[in-house]
N, C-alpha and C positions, 0 to 999 in steps of 0.2 A: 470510461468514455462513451459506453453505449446509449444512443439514442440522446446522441452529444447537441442534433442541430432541435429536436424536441426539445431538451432542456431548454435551451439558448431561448427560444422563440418564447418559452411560459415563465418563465423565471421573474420576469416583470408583474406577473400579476399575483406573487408571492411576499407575505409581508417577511421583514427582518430579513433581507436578503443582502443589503445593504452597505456599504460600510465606508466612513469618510475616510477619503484620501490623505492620507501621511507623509511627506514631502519631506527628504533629508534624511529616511532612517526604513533602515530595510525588515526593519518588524516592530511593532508596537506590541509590551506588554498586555496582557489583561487576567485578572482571574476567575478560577471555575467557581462553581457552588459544590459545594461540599454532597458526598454521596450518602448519607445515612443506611447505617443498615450494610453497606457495600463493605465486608472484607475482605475483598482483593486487590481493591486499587483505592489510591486514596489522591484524590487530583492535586495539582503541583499549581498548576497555570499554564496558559495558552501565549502565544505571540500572534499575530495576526499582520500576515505578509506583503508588503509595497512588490505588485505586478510590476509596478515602475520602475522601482527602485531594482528590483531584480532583472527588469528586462523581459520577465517572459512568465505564461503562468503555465496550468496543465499540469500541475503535480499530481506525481501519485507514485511509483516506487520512493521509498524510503528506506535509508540505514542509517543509524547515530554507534557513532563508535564509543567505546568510552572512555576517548580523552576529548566528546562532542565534539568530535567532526560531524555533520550534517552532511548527509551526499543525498538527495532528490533528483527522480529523472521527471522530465516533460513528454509528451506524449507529444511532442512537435519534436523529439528527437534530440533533447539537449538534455546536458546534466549542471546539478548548480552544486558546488564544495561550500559547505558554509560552517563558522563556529557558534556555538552555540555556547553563551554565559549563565550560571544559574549562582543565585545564593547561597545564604548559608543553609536554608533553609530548600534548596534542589530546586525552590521557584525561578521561573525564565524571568533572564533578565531581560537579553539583546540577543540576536542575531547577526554577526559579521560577515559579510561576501568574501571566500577567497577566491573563486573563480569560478565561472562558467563557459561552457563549451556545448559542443554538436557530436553526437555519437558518429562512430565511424564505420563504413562495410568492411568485408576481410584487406582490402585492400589498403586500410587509412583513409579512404576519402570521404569527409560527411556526407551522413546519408541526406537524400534530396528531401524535402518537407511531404508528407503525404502518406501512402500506403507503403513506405516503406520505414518509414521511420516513426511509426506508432507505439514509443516503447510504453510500458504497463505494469513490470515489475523490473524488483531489484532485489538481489542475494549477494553476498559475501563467501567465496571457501576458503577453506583455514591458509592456502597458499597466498590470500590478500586480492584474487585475482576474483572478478566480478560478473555476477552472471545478471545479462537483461534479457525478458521475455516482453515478445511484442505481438499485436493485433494486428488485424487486417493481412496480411503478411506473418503469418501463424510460423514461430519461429524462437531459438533461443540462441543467443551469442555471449561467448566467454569473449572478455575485455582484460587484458593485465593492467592497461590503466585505464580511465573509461575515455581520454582522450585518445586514444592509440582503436587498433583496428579490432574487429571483431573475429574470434575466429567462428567455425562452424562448432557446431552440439545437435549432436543427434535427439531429436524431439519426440515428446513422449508421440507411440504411434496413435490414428486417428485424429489428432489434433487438427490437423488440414480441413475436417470436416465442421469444425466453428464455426459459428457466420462469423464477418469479416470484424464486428464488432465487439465480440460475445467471445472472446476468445482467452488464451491464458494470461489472465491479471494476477494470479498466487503463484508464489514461486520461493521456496524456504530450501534453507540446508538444514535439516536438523541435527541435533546435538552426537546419534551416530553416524553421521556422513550421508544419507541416506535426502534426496530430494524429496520435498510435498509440490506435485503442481496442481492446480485446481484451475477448470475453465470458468471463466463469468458465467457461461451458459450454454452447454453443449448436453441436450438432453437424452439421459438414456431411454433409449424405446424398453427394455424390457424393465424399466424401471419408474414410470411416472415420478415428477418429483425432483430426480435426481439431477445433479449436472457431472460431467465426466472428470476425474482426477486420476491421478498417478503419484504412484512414492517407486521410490529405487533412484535412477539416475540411465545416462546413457548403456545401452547396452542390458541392461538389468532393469526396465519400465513396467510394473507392475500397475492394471487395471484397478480402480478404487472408484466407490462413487462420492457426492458429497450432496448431504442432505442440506439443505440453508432453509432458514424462516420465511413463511408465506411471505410471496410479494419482494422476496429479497434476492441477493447475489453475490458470492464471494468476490472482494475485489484485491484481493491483498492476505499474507501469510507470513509469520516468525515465527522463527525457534526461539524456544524456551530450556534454559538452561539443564532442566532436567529429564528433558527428552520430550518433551509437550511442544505446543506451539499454539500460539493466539491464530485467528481465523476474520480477519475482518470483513459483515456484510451487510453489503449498502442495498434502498431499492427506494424507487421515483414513484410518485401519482402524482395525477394531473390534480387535485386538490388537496391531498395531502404534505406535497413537495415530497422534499428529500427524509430519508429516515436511515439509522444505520445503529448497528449493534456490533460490539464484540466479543466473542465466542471462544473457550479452550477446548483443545482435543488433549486429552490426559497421554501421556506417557506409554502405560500400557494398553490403548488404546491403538496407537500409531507401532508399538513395537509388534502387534498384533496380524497389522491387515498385511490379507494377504489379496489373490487374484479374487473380485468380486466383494470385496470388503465394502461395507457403507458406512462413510464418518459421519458424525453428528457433532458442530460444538455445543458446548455449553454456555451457555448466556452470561457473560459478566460484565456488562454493559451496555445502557441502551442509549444513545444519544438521542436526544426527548427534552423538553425546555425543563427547568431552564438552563440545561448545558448547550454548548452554541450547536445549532444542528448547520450542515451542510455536506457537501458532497463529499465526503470520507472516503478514501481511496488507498491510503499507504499505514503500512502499520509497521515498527520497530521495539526490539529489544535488546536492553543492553546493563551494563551492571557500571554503576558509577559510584565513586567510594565505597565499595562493599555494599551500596545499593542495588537493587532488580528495577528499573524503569522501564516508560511504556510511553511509546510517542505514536503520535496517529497524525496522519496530514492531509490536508482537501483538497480534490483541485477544482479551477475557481473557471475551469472550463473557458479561459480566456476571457471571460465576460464581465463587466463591469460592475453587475448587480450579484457577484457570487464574491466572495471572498479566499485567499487560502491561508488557512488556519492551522498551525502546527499545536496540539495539546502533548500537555507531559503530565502521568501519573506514576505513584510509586507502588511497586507491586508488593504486595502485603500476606501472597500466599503464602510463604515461604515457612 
């Protein structure tokens, strides 16, 4: 969401930004271009999402379960439950609405629209119950259902120190229990370069830094089945537009860090034409028929000239 009202204002003077409106159907097929050369993801297909149809945009936490349930939060403080249909061949077919709602503070009551309700990531723990982290209002709440109340989570320390926009968009369980949070951009002074992250979890928050590609920004984080975790990161120019890649942190890598660790991912995908570029924000993994998939989601910044785009790849490391 950073530097959400710059976007908004240039985005018009961007070609392929674009996208006719689809009346009666809450995503429209399309497919990717094949990656050559790429063996760890091999593209499935993209759907491409009716704002209308759903009511509301601002996507960017994502989970896909794997009987495709679809749960995305909005950064206007709402979450949408959706299914999701694939062939025989794992390509997106449709998109089905089961429901959408408005997050809630400890109490049940929706949060009001604004600096309190700026959610940004989305995790899953193995008790079913779901953690969202939000900007502006630097914070993390455990939800049993995501319609039901918030309770409190003790936040990784320093985090307060974010700017208001720039704050925790990553947010993973990994595969030992163990959280990865990472800031959009909270920079370490004895470290140029870096933006501030944490692994452990409440109680047990371990200092980590996170190196991202010039001009870029973590906005989003998954566990990987084998103790790894993808890394998604986006970054803006004013004549460039949008640009975004995705990154793995190996296993022993994350079993590793300790107090003052620096992560580095590794590049396994660059969204670059002709795959669709935009504002990439949410990232998931999940295992369907004995498959490893890979979904990413844009949010479309409420604006009329952005689009949001959910892609599905099948992961191929394995």
């Amino acid at each position: 969401m950073r530097r959400r009202a710059l976007l908004a204002s240039l985005l018009a003077a961007l070609p392929g930004c674009a996208a006719a409106q689809r009346e009666g159907s809450l995503a429209t097929p399309f497919a990717l271009p094949d990656l050559p050369g790429n063996t760890v993801l091999r593209p499935l297909g993209g759907l491409d999402v009716s704002r209308q149809e759903l009511g509301f945009g601002g996507l960017s936490g994502l989970h896909i379960a794997p009987d495709l349930t679809v749960t995305a939060l909005s950064d206007l403080g709402r979450f949408a439950e959706m299914s999701l249909a694939l062939d025989a061949q794992l390509r997106p077919l449709r998109l089905s609405l089961r429901r959408t709602g408005r997050l809630a503070d400890g109490a049940g009551r929706p949060l009001p629209r604004g600096h309190a309700s700026d959610a940004e990531a989305l995790a899953r723990l193995p008790d079913g119950s779901w953690l969202v982290a939000y900007e502006r209002w630097h914070r993390i709440r455990r939800h049993a259902a995501l319609d039901g109340p918030g309770s409190y989570v003790e936040a990784p320390p320093g985090l307060e120190r974010a700017a208001a926009n720039a704050g925790l968009e990553s947010l993973a369980v990994l595969a030992d229990g163990r959280w990865l949070a990472i800031t959009e951009e909270l920079p370490l002074p004895e470290a140029p370069g870096l933006t501030a992250g944490w692994i452990g979890g409440p109680g047990a928050w371990v200092p980590i830094g996170w190196r991202p590609a010039p001009g870029m920004q973590p906005v989003d984080a998954a566990p990987l089945p084998g103790g790894g975790a993808l890394v998604l990161e986006r970054g803006f120019s004013l004549f460039g537009g949008f640009s975004a890649r995705l990154t793995r942190i190996g296993a022993a890598a994350l079993a590793a860090a300790r107090a003052g660790s620096v992560l580095e991912g590794e590049e396994i995908l660059r969204f670059e034409p002709p795959m669709p570029v935009d504002n990439y924000e949410g990232v998931a993994v999940l295992r369907h028929q004995g498959r490893l998939l890979v979904g990413v989601i844009s949010d479309d910044n409420e604006n009329r000239l952005q689009r949001t785009l959910l892609l599905l790849f099948e992961w191929m490391a394995e």
